[in-house]
RONU-442893 format. One record per residue: residue number from 0; x, y, z of N, C-alpha, C in turn. Coordinates in steps of 0.02 Angstrom, whole numbers. Layout:
N
num / n.xx / n.yy / n.zz / ca.xx / ca.yy / ca.zz / c.xx / c.yy / c.zz
NUM / X / Y / Z / X / Y / Z / X / Y / Z $
...
! end
This chain:
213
num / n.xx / n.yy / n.zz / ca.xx / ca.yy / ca.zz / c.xx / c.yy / c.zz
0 / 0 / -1158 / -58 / 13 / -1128 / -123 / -12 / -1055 / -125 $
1 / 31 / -1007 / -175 / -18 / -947 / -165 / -34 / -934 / -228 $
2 / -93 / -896 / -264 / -91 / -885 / -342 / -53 / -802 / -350 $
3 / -30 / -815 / -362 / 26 / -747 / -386 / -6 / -721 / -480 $
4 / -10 / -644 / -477 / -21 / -623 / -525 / 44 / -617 / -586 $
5 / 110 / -597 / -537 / 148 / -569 / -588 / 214 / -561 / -525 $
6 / 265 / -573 / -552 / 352 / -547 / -517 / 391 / -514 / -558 $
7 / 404 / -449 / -529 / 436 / -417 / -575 / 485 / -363 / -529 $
8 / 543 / -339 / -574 / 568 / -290 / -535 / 571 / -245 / -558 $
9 / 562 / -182 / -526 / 557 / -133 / -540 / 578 / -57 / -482 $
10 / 599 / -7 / -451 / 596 / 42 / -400 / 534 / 35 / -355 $
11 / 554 / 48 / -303 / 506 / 73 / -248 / 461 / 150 / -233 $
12 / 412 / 140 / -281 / 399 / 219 / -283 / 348 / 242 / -245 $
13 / 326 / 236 / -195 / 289 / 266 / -164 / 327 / 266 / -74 $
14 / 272 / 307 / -46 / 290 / 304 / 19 / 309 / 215 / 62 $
15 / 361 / 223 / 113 / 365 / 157 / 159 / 416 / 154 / 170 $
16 / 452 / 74 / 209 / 511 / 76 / 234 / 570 / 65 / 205 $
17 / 549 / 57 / 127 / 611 / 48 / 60 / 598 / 129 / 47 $
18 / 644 / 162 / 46 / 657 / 222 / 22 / 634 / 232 / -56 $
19 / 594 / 263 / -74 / 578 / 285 / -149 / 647 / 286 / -197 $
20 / 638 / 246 / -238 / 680 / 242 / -294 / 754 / 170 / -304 $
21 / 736 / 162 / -237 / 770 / 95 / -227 / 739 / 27 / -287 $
22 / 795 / -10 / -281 / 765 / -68 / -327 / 705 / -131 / -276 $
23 / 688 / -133 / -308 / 626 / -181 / -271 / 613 / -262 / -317 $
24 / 589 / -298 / -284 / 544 / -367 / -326 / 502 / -339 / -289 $
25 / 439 / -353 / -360 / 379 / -336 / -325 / 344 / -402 / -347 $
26 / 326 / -440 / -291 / 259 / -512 / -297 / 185 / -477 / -290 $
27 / 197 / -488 / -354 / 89 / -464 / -354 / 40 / -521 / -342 $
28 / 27 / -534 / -311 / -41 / -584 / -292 / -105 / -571 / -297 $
29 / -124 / -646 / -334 / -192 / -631 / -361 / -277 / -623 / -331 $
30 / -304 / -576 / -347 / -367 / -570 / -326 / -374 / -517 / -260 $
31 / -436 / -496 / -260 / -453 / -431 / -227 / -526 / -428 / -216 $
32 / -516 / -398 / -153 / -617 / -395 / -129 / -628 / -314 / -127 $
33 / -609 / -304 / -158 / -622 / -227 / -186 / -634 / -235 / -272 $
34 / -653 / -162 / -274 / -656 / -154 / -344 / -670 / -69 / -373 $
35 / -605 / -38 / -334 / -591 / 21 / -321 / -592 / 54 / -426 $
36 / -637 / 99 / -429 / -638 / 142 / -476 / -581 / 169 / -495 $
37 / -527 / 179 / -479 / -473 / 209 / -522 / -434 / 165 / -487 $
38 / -425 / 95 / -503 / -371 / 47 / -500 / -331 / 56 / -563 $
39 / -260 / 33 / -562 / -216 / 12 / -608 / -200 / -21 / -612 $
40 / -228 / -86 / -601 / -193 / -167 / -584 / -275 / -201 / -578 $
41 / -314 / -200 / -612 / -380 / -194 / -610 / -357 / -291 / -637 $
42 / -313 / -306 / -671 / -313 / -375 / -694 / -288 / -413 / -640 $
43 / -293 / -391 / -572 / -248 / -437 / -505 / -354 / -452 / -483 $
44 / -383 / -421 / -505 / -418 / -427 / -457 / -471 / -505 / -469 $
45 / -465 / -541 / -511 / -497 / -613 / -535 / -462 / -662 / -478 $
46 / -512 / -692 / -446 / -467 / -748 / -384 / -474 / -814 / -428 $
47 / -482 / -823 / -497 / -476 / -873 / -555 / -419 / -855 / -575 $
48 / -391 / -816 / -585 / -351 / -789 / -643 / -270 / -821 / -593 $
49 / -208 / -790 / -639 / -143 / -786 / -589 / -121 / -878 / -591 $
50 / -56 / -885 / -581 / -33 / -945 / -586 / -26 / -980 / -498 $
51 / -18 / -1042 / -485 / -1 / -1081 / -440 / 52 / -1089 / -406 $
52 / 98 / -1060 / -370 / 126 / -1056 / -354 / 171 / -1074 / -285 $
53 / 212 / -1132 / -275 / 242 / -1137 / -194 / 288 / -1084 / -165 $
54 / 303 / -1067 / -120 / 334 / -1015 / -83 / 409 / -1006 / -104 $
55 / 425 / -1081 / -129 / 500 / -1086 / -136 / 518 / -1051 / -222 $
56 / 465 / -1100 / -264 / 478 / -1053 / -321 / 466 / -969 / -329 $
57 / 401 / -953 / -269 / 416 / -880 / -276 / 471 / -845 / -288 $
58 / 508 / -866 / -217 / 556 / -841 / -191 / 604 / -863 / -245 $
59 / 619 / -913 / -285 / 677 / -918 / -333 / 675 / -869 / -393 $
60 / 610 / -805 / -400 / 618 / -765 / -436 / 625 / -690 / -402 $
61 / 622 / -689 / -359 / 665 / -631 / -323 / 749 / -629 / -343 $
62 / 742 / -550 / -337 / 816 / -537 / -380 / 832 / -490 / -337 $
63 / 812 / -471 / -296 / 817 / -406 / -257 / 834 / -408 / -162 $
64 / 877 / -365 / -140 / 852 / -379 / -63 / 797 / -354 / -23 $
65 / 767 / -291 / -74 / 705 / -267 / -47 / 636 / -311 / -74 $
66 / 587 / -332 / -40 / 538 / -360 / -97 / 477 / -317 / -65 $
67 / 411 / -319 / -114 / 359 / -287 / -90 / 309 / -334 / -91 $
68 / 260 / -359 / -63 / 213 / -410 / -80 / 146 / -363 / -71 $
69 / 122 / -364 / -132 / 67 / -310 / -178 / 5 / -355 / -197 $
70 / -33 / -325 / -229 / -103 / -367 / -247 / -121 / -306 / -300 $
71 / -185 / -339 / -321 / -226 / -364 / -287 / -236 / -365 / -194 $
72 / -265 / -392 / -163 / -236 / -393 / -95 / -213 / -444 / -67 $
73 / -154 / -440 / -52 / -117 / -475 / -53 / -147 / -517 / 39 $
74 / -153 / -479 / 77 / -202 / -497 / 157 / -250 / -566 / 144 $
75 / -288 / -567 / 68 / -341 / -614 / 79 / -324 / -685 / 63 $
76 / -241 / -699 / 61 / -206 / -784 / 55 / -198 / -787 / 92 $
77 / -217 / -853 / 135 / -177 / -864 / 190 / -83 / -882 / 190 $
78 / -66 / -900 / 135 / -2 / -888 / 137 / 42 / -857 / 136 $
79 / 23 / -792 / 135 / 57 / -721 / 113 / 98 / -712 / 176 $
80 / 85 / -731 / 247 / 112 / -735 / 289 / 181 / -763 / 313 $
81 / 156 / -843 / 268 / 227 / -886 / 273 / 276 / -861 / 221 $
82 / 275 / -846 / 165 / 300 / -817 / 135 / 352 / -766 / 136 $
83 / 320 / -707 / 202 / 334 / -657 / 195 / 387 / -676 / 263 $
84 / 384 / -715 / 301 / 421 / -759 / 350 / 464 / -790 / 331 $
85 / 486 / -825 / 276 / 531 / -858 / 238 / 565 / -796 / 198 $
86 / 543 / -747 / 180 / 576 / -716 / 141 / 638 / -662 / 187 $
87 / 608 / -665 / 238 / 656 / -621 / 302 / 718 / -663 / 337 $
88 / 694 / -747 / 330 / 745 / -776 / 361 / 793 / -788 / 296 $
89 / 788 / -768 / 257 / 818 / -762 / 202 / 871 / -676 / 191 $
90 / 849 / -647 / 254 / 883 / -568 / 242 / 836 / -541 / 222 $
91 / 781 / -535 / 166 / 747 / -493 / 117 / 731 / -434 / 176 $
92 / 703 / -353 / 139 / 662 / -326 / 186 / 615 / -339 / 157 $
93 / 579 / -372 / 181 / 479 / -363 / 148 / 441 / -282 / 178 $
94 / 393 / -279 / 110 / 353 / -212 / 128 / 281 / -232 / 137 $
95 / 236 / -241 / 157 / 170 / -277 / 120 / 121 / -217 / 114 $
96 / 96 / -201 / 50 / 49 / -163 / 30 / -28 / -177 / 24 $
97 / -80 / -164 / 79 / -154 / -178 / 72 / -178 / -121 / 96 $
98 / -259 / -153 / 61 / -325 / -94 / 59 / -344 / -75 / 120 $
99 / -308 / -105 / 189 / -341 / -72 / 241 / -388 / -102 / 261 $
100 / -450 / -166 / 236 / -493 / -211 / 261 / -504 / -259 / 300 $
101 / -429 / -286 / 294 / -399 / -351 / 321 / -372 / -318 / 380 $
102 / -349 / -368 / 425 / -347 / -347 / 476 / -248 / -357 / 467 $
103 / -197 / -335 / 485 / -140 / -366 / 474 / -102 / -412 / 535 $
104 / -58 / -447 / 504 / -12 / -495 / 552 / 44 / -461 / 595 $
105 / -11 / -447 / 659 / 43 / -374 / 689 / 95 / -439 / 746 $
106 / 102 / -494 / 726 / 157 / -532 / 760 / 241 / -530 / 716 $
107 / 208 / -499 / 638 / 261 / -479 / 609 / 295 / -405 / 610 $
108 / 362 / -420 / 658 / 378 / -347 / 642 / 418 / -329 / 591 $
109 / 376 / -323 / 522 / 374 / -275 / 445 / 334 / -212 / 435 $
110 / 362 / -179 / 372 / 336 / -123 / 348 / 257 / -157 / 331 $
111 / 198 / -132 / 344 / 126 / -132 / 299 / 138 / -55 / 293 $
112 / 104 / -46 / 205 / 79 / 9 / 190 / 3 / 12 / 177 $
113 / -30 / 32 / 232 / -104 / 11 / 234 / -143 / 78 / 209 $
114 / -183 / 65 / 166 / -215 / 106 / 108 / -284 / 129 / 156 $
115 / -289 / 193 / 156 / -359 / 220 / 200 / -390 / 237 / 119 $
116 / -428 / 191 / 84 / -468 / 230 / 31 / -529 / 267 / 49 $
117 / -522 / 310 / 38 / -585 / 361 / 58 / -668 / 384 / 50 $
118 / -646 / 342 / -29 / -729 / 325 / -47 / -760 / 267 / -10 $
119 / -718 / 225 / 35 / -740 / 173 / 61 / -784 / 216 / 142 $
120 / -815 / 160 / 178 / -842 / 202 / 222 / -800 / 185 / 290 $
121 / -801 / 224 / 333 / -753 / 210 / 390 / -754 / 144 / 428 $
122 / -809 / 116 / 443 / -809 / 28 / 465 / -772 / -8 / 408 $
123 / -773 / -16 / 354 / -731 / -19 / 327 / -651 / -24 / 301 $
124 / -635 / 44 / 330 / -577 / 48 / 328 / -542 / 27 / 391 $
125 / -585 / -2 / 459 / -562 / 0 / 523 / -513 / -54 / 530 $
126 / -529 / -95 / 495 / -474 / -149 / 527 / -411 / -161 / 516 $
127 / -384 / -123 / 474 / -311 / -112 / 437 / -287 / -51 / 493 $
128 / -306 / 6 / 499 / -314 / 74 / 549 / -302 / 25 / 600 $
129 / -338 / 8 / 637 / -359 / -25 / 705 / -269 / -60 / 712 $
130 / -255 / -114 / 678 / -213 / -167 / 684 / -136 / -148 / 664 $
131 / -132 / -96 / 595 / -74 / -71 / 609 / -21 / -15 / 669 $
132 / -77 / -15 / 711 / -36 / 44 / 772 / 6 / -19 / 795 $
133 / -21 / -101 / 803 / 38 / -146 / 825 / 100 / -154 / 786 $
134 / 98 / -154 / 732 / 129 / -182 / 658 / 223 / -154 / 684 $
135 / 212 / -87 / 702 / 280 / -70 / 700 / 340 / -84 / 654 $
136 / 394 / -85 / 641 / 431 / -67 / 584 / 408 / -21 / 523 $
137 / 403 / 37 / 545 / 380 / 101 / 497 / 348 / 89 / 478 $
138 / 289 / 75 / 489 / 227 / 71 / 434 / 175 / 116 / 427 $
139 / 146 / 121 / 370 / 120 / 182 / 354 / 62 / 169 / 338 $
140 / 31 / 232 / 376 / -43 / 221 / 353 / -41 / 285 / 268 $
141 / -76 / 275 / 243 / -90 / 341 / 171 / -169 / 320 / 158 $
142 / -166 / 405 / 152 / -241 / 411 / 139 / -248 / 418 / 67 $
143 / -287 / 385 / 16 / -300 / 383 / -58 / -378 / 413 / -70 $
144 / -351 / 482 / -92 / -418 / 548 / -115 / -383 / 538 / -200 $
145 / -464 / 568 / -216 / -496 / 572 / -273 / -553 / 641 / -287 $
146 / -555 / 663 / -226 / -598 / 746 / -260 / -601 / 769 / -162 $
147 / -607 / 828 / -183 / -618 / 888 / -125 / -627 / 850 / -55 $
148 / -712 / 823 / -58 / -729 / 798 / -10 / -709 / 742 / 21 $
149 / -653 / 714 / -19 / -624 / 667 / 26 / -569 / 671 / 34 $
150 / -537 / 731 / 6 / -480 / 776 / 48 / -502 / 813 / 121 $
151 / -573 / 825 / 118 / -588 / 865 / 180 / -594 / 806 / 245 $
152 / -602 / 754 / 229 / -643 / 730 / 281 / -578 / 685 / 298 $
153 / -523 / 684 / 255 / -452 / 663 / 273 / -429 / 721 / 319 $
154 / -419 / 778 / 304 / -413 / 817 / 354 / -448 / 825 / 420 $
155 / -513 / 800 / 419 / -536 / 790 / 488 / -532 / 746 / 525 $
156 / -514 / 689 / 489 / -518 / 615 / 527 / -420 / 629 / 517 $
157 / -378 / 645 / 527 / -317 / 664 / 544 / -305 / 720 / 604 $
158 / -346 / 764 / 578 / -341 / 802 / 647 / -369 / 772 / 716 $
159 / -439 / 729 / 711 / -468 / 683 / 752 / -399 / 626 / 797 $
160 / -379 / 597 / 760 / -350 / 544 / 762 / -265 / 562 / 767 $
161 / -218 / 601 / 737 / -160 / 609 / 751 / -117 / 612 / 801 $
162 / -154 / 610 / 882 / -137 / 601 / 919 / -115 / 534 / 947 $
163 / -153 / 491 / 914 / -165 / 418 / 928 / -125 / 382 / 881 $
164 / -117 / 394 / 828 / -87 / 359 / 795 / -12 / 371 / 800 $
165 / 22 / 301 / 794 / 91 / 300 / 797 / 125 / 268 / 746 $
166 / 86 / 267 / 686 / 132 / 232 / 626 / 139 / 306 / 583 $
167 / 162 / 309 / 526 / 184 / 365 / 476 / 150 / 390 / 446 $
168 / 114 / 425 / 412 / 61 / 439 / 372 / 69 / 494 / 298 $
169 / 28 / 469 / 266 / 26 / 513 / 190 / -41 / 511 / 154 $
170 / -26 / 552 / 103 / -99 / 578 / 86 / -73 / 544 / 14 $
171 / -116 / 522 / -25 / -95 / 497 / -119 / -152 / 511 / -137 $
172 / -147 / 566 / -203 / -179 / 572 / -244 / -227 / 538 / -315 $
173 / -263 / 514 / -327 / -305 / 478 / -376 / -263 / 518 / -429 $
174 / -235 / 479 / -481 / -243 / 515 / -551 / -283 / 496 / -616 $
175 / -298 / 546 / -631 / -350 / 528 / -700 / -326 / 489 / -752 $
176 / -371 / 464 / -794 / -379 / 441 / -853 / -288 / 450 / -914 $
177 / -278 / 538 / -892 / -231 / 539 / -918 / -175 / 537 / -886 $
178 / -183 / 528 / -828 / -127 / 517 / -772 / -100 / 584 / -732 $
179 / -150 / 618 / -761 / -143 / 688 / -703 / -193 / 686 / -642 $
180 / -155 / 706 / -578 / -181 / 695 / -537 / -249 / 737 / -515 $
181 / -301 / 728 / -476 / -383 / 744 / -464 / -368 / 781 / -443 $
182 / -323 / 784 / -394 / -319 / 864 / -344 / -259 / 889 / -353 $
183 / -248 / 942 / -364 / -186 / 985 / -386 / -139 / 1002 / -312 $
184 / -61 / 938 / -325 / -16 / 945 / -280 / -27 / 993 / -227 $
185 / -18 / 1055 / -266 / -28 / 1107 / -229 / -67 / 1133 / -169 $
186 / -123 / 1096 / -193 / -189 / 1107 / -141 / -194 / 1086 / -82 $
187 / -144 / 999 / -100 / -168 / 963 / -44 / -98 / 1002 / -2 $
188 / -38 / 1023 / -15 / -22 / 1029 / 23 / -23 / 1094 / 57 $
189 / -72 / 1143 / 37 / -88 / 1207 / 81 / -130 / 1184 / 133 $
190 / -189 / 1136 / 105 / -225 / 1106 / 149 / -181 / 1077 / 235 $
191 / -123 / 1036 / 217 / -108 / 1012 / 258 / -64 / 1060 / 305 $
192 / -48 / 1116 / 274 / -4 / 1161 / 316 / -53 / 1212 / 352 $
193 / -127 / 1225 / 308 / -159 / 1275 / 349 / -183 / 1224 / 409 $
194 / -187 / 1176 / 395 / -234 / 1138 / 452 / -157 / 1106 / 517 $
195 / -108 / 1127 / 506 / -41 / 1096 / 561 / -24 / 1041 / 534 $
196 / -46 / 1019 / 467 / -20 / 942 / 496 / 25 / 932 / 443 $
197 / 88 / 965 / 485 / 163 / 963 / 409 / 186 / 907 / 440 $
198 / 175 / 859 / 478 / 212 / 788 / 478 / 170 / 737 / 440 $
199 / 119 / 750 / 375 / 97 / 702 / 350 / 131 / 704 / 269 $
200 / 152 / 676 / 248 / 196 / 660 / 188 / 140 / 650 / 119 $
201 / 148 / 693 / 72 / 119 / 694 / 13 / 150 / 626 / -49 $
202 / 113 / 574 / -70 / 143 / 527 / -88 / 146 / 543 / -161 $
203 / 206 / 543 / -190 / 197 / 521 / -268 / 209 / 474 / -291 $
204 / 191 / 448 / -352 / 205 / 379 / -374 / 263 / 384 / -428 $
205 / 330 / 392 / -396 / 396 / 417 / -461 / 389 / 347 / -490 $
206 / 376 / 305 / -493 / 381 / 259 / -529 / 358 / 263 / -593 $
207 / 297 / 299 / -578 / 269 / 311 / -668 / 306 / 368 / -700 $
208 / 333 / 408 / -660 / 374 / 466 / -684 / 430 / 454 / -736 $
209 / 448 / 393 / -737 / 515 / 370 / -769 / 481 / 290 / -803 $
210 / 426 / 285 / -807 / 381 / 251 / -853 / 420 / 186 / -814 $
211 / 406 / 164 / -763 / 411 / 106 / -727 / 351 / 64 / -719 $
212 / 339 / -9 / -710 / 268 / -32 / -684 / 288 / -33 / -599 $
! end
């Protein structure tokens, strides 16, 4: 069984292997071993909360051929796997979106969009880093800043590391309270051009742009 927060459809708005703005099902699954300060889905994170769910009724509320399987983190069910295995022999493309902690199912070749959060500390973030160079099918690593210094130290641990890595990469901005973002577009991307690194992709979230969940 898996506990699922919420199914809904809505565009694909961020970076990965569904092109931004495409239609998506997105399966949110419940609960999270984080408890990241500027979450927006802060109600996925209760491993009480969220309904009961078998794989088959998931899948009978998919409406879409793209799906995304989101969280909360979605890595810490063990079913998220079979799921996401049934949903391919089915055609779907699956995307799977996590914090980067978990280690991923690099026997699946799918999109992960694995989250480098930056306030976290680098052991930390290793095992998502570490496991997606297998993952293959475009998957992306993105780095998630929230002030200066962890724009800088994204720039160093990219310049460090860009040689080695062979999945896609992007930088996403924290936005505030009022939904303007911490670091001004602009910045990050002088940053990334004075420092060489114009193959890393600045992520926006158009989804909220056009008042999407």
């Amino acid at each position: 069984m898996l506990l699922v927060n919420s199914i809904f459809t809505s565009i694909s708005g961020e970076v990965g292997a569904i092109p931004q703005g495409t239609p998506v099902t997105f399966i949110r699954l419940q609960g999270c071993n984080l408890r990241c300060p500027y979450c927006d889905t802060a109600h996925s994170w209760d491993h009480e909360s969220g309904y009961q769910m078998s794989i088959d009724e998931v899948i009978s509320y998919v409406k879409t051929k793209n799906v995304v399987l989101t969280g909360g983190e979605p890595l810490i069910q063990l079913q998220w796997s079979p799921l996401a295995v049934k949903l391919m022999s089915l055609n779907h493309k699956v995307q799977v979106e996590t914090n980067g902690t978990r280690p991923v199912d690099e026997t699946l070749r799918i999109c992960y969009v694995v989250d480098q959060k930056m306030f976290l500390s680098p052991e930390q973030r290793q095992p998502g880093k570490n496991t997606i160079q297998l993952s293959g099918a475009g998957s992306w690593l993105k780095y998630v800043v929230s002030n200066q210094t962890e724009l800088t130290e994204t720039v160093c641990e990219l310049l460090d590391d860009i040689r080695f890595l062979r999945c896609k990469l992007a930088i996403s901005v924290v936005n505030d309270e009022n939904g303007a973002p911490m670091i001004p577009y602009g910045h990050v991307i002088n940053e990334l051009i004075s420092n060489g690194l114009d193959n890393v992709v600045v992520n926006f979230q158009i989804h909220k742009l056009v008042d999407l969940p």
